[in-house]
C-alpha positions, -999 to +999 in steps of 0.1 A: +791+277+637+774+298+658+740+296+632+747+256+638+737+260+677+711+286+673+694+257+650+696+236+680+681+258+707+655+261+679+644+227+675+645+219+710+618+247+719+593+239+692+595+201+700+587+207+734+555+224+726+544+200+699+516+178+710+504+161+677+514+141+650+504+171+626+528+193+643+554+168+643+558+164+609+556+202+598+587+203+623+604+176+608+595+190+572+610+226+581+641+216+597+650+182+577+627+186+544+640+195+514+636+230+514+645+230+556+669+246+574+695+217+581+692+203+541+700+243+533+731+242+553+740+211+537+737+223+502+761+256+513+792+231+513+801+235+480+803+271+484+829+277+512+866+276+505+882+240+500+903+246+538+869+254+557+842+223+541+856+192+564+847+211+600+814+223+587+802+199+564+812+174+600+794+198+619+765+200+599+764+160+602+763+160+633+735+190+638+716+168+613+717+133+635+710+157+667+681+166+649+669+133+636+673+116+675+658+147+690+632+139+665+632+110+671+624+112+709+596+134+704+582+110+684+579+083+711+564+117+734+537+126+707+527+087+698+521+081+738+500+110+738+481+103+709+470+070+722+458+080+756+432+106+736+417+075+717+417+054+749+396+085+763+376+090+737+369+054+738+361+053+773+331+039+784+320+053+817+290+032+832+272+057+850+270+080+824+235+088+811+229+067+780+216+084+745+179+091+743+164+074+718+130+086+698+100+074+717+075+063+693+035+069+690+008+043+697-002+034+662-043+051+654-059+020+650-041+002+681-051+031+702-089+032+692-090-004+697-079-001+730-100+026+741-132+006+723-125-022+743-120-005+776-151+014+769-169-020+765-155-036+795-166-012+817-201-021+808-196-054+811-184-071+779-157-098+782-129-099+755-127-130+737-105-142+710-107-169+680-085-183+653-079-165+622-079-193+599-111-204+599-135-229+588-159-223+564-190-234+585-182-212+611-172-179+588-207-187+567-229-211+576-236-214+615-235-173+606-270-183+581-248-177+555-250-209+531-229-214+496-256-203+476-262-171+493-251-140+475-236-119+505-209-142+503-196-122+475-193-096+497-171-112+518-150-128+495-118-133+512-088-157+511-087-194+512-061-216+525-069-253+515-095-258+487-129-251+502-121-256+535-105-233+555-102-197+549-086-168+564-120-153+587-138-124+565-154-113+601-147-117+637-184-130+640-173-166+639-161-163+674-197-154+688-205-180+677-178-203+691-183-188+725-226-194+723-215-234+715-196-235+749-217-212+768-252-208+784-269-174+781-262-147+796-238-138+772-219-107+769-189-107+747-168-087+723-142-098+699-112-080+686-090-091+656-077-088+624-100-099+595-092-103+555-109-097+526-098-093+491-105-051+492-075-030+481-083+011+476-081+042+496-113+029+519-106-011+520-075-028+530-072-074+522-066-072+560-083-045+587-091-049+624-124-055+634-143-054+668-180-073+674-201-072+702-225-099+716-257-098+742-275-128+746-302-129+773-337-132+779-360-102+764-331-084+750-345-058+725-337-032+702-340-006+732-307-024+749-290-028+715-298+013+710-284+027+746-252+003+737-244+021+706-252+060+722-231+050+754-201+036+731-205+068+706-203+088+738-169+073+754-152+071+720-159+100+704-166+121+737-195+142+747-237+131+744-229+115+705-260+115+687-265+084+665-291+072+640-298+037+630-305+033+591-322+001+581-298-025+563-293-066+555-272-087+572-278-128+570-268-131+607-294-105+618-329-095+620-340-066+620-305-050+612-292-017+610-263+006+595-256+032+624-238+065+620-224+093+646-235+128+641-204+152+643-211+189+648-196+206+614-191+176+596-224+159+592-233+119+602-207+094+596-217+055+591-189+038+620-207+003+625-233-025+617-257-037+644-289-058+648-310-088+664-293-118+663-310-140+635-332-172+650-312-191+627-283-180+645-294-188+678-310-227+666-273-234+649-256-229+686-289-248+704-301-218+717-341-215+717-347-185+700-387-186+717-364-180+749-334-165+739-330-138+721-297-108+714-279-081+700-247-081+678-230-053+661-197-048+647-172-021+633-141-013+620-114+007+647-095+013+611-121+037+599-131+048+635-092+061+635-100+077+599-125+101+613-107+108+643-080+119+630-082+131+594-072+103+575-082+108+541-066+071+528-068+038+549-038+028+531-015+050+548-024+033+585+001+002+568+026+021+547+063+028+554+075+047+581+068+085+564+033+079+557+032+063+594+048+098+604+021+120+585-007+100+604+007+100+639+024+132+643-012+149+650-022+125+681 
């Protein structure tokens, strides 16, 4: 009997340092399980002489429903306990920093168009902007571009209803928007995404192009020449030498391919340039005998190419690893 109260003392201590769920049930299971210390004492019954098994198998009852309310009791402890840790660890505290989240890179072509256009602005260009469905007069024609011309093959880009409107294969239509509203001087540039039907690892069907515009009185190739060296200058840094190749384009004449001399690396075509074509200038009622400008345009996609590496333009538009590979060096 004196083993029975021992047992007691026993459970009482090791419930009063349990503090989990866990513990509580490897208590339960050593004291009341089928191997535990109360269910052994149960089981010795059988063994004791006939005169002795009603006072212990009564007191062994009784040390089992002790057991079971003391149990029982610790339960209600242990549960109250385990729900204030979850209301803690579900506490929200308000002026507790918040997570830091990633911060992202400017994307390379975004950036080079933005440091293009603030290049140009400070030497007085205006932005302007123009739809990017266009018409087909405006995208060929006013441009001195007519159906049967063959650089229109080189342009070939996507229409949206029959022959009439097509997604712009150049941001050139927008000079010439801008010379049908305004009266020289004019001094514009236009960003913008263009479209062509070009898929490979130097042509994308849509890029970002940027064109500039000066119409004034006596402009000449000297003007359109310091242009170019001052843009080469701010965007690629330092005195950029540049050369300017004779080339064809319907809008201009005389025209030019221009390309930026890097030290180690050799010249590098980044544009086309040139007069602005008489044609041109009659299809907007300018009087080219008065009149006369500079355009040129390039594409920030490649600029970013040779800026930073970029061995396929294809990876400036695929998912997020490729996007990784190209800005983790800016």
């Amino acid at each position: 009997m004196e083993d029975l109260s021992g047992i007691v003392d026993e459970l009482r201590e090791t419930l009063n340092s349990c503090n989990s769920l866990q513990e509580l049930n490897e208590i339960r299971a050593r004291f009341l399980g089928k191997k535990g210390k109360i269910t052994s004492l149960m089981k010795r019954i059988s063994s004791l002489p006939p005169q002795e098994r009603p006072a212990f198998g009564k007191r062994v009852n009784e040390l089992k429903a002790t057991a079971e309310s003391l149990i029982q009791q610790a339960q209600q402890r242990v549960n109250k306990l385990e729900a204030e840790r979850k209301l803690l660890e579900r506490a929200v505290d308000p002026t507790f920093p918040g997570p830091k989240r990633p911060v992202g890179s400017e994307h390379p072509s975004l950036k080079v168009i933005r440091e293009i256009l603030e290049a140009l602005v400070s030497m007085g260009f205006e932005v302007v902007e123009g739809p990017e469905v266009e018409t087909v007069y405006y995208n060929f024609e006013a441009l001195n571009t007519p159906a049967w011309h063959p650089s229109r093959d080189m342009q070939d880009t996507f229409y949206v209803r029959g022959e009439e409107l097509l997604l712009r294969s150049h941001t050139s239509p927008v000079q010439v928007r801008v010379m049908e509203k305004r009266t020289p001087p004019i001094m514009v540039v236009s960003p913008g995404r263009v479209y062509r039907r070009d898929y490979d690892a130097t042509h994308l069907p849509m890029f970002h192009q940027i064109e500039g515009l000066y119409v004034d009185r006596h402009v000449s190739v000297a003007h359109l020449k310091w242009t170019l060296m001052e843009l080469a200058s701010r965007v690629f840094g330092e005195k950029k030498r540049i050369r300017m190749r004779p080339s064809f384009f319907p809008f201009t004449e005389p025209s030019f391919e221009v390309d930026v001399w890097f030290e180690g690396k050799g010249w590098f075509e980044i544009l086309g340039s040139g007069m602005v074509h008489p044609n041109v200038l009659k299809n907007v009622g300018c009087d080219p005998e008065e009149w006369s400008g500079f355009a040129f345009g390039l594409g920030p996609d490649r600029v970013a190419m040779i800026r930073y590496g970029i061995g396929d333009i294809r990876s400036l538009v695929r998912n997020e690893s490729s996007i990784y590979q190209v800005t983790k060096h800016l």
